[in-house]
KOLKENU-557157 format. One record per residue (C-alpha): residue in one letter; x, y negated, z negated. Coordinates in steps of 0.2 Angstrom, whole numbers, plus 5000, padded with zeros to 4 digits. Example, Ala and Ser with C-alpha at 12.3 -4.5 7.8 and 13.67 -1.06 7.14 Angstrom:
<kelums>
A506250224961;S506850054964;
</kelums>
This chain:
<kelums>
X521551884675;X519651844672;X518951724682;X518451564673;X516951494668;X517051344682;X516751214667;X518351274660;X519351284675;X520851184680;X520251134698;X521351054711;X520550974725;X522150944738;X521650804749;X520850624746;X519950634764;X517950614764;X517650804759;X518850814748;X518250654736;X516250704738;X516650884731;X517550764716;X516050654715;X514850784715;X515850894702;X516150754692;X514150724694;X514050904685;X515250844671;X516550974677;X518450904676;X519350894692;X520950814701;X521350774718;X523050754724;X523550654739;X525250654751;X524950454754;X525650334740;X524150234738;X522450224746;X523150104757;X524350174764;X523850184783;X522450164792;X520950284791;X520350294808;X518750194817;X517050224815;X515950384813;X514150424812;X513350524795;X511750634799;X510350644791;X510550854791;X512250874785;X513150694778;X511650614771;X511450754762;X512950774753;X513050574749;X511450614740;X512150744728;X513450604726;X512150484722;X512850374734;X511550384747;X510850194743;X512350124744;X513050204759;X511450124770;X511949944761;X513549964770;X513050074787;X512649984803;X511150054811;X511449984826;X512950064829;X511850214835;X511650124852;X512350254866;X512950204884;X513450314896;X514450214912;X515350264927;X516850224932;X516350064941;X515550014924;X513950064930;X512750124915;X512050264921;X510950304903;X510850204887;X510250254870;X509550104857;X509150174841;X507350124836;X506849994823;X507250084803;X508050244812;X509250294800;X509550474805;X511350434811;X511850264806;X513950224808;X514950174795;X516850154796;X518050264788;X518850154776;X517150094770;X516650264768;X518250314758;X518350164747;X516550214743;X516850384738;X518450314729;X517650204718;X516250304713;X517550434705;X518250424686;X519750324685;X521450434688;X520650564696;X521750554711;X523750574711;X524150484724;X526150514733;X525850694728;X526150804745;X525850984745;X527451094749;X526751304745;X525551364733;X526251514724;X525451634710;X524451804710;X522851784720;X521851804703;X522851674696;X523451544688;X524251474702;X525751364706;X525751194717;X527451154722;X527350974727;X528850914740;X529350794724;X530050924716;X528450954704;X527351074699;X525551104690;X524651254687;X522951274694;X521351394690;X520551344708;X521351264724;X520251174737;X520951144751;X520250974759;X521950914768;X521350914786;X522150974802;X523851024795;X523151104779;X524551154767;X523051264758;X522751364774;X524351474773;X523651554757;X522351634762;X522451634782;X524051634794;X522951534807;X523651384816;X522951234827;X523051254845;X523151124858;X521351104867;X522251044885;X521450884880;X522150704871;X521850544868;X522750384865;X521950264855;X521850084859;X521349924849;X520249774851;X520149664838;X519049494837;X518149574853;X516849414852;X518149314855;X519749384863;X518949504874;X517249444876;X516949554891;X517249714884;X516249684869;X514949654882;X515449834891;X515449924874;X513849854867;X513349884848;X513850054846;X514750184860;X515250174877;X515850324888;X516350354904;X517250494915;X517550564933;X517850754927;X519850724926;X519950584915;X518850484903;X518650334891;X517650314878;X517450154865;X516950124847;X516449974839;X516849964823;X516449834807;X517249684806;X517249634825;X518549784830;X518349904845;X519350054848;X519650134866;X519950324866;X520850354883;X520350534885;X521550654897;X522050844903;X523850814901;X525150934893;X525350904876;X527050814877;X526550714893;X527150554885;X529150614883;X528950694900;X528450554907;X530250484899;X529250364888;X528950354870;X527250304864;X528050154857;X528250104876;X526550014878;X526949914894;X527750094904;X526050204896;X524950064904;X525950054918;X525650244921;X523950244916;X523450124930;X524050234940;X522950394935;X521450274933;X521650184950;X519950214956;X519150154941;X518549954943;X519549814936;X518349784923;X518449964916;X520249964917;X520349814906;X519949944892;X521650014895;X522749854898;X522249724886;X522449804869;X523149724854;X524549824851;X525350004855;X524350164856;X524050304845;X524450464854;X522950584847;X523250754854;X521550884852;X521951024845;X520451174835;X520851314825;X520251484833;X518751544836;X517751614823;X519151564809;X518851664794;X519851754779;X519551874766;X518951814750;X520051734738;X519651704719;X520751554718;X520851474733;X519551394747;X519451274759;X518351144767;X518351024782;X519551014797;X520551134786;X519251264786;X518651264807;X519551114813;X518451094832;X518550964846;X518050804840;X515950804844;X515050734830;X515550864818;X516950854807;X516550754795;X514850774792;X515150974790;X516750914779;X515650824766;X514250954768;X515651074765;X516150984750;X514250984742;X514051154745;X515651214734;X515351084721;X513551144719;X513951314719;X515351284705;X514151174697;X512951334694;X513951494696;X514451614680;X516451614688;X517351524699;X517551674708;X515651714709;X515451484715;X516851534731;X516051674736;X514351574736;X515051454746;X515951554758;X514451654762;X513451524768;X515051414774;X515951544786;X514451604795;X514051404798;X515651364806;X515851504816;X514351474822;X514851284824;X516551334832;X515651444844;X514551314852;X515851174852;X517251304860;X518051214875;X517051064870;X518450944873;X518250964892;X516650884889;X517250734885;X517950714903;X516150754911;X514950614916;X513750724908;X514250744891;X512850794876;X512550684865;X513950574864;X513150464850;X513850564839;X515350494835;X516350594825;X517650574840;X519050514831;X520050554831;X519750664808;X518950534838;X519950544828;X520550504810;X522150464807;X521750624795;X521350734810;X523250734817;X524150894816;X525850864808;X527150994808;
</kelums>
């Protein structure tokens, strides 16, 4: 089969995550047609993780190609950028305050940035409750999209943008995550003003982090008067159940985590007893190192299903930069064919690159010397509820 001109191409985007909706936008900017499909039933579905930070060199740019860059900085908070660097005894040992108009890495949270990207797209251009089972077809196409509904659409282009455990990947590379050594459990704090005054104080406008080599923390604030906690250990990856716990035990996880943080001060430790609610169990894992695949006419990928890496200030800025640079290269390529390979010369080499320098970069999260830490992509997508890697 020929390759399609990219303007007559059926294209499926698989994934309604922040690379996945800015390569919709900026395609849709183009007047080229596209779909997303999405395994939640509704934009609502679940939480979309805490707060992250968009650079000036990678996110900025591709919200500009989206046209959305004016309205992303009415919704970012600036200060946000602010950087504090503790000891265990709550000690602040540095502190980063972003300068008056600097704008190079303002926060935003998750959900904003979504709902963002959401509305600015044409009405019905997500499916929502549409979960990805196989892809199946010749590699020049058409191919197949077997949804775990039962259904099935035929596609010119497949994009994968559905994160850790991408349902795209298998089609063009039999990669999987591997656990880093590393995980967090998240905690929540909400109405921080008010209900826990002193960690607000601790935490300041933007990120907090501490750490004593074995163990770490490190807070968020986020919109809204919210604060989230990311207790950072090297723990095997089903430390919880080997403990005999469940991660819905919060009283025997916090019991057991005083244990491990024993030398840390009171007021330190309040960071990991006086959550509203249980924990998230965030385990790290990366794809290996470099991740790459032959070229494929009819399938790609982006984002954390592309070169998922420890959780450093990366993922979704290189997702959404990702997503510009394929929707560009369709934008102005003869084929699709001729667009993926445009995008995957200059994408590949990048992340492995990326990947390279961030290798083993989990264990820097448990340093009381970690590089710039105010980049806050640690969410887990820390982490993004996106970011966790499902079977």
């Amino acid at each position: 089969m020929n390759s399609p001109e990219p303007a007559r191409a059926r294209i499926s985007i698989i994934g309604a995550g922040p690379g996945g909706l800015t390569c919709a936008r900026i395609l849709q900017q183009h007047g080229i047609a596209v779909t997303v499909y999405d395994r939640d039933r509704g934009p609502n579905a679940r939480n979309q993780g805490g707060t992250l930070d968009l650079h000036a060199d990678n996110g900025q740019i591709a919200l500009r190609e989206a046209g959305l860059l004016d309205e992303f900085f009415n919704l970012a908070r600036p200060e946000g950028q602010e950087m504090r660097q503790m000891d265990p005894a709550g000690t602040i040992t540095s502190h980063e305050a972003p300068a008056a108009h600097e704008l190079f890495k303002p926060e935003i949270d998750r959900g904003q940035l979504r709902n963002l990207l959401l509305d600015s797209l044409q009405p019905g251009t997500v499916h929502w409750g549409r979960a990805l089972d196989t892809i199946s077809g010749p590699d020049d196409g058409p191919r197949q999209l077997h949804f775990t509904d039962g259904t099935t659409i035929q596609t010119d282009l497949v994009i994968g943008a559905d994160g850790a455990s991408s349902r795209v990947r298998p089609a063009v590379s039999p990669a999987a995550p591997e656990y880093t050594g590393v995980s967090f459990l998240e905690a929540w704090f909400s109405d921080v003003e008010n209900r826990h005054p002193d960690i607000a104080e601790l935490v300041g406008q933007g990120s907090a982090h501490a750490a004593d080599g074995e163990r770490g923390l490190f807070a968020q604030r986020n919109s809204g008067n919210h604060i989230r906690v990311y207790i950072i250990q090297r723990v095997p990856v089903d430390w919880i159940s080997t403990s005999g716990l469940t991660v819905e035990d919060t009283d025997g996880i916090r019991t057991l985590l005083l244990g491990e943080y024993a030398h840390w001060s009171p007021r330190m430790r309040r960071m990991i007893t006086e959550n509203d609610g249980p924990y998230v169990n965030r385990p790290i894992f990366a794809l290996p190192v470099p991740h790459t695949w032959e070229h494929n006419p009819t399938v790609t990928l982006l984002g954390d299903a592309a070169h998922l890496m420890p959780p450093l200030g990366v993922g979704v800025n290189l997702a959404m930069l990702d997503a510009s640079e394929i929707a560009l290269a369709l934008a102005n390529a003869a084929t699709v064919t001729d667009a993926i390979r445009t995008y995957e010369n200059t994408m590949l080499p990048r992340s492995t690159e990326t990947a390279k320098a961030l290798e083993g970069g989990a264990e820097h999260l448990l340093s009381a010397d970690v590089p710039d830490l105010g980049s806050n992509d640690v969410l887990p997508e820390p982490l993004a509820e996106a970011a966790e890697v499902r079977p």
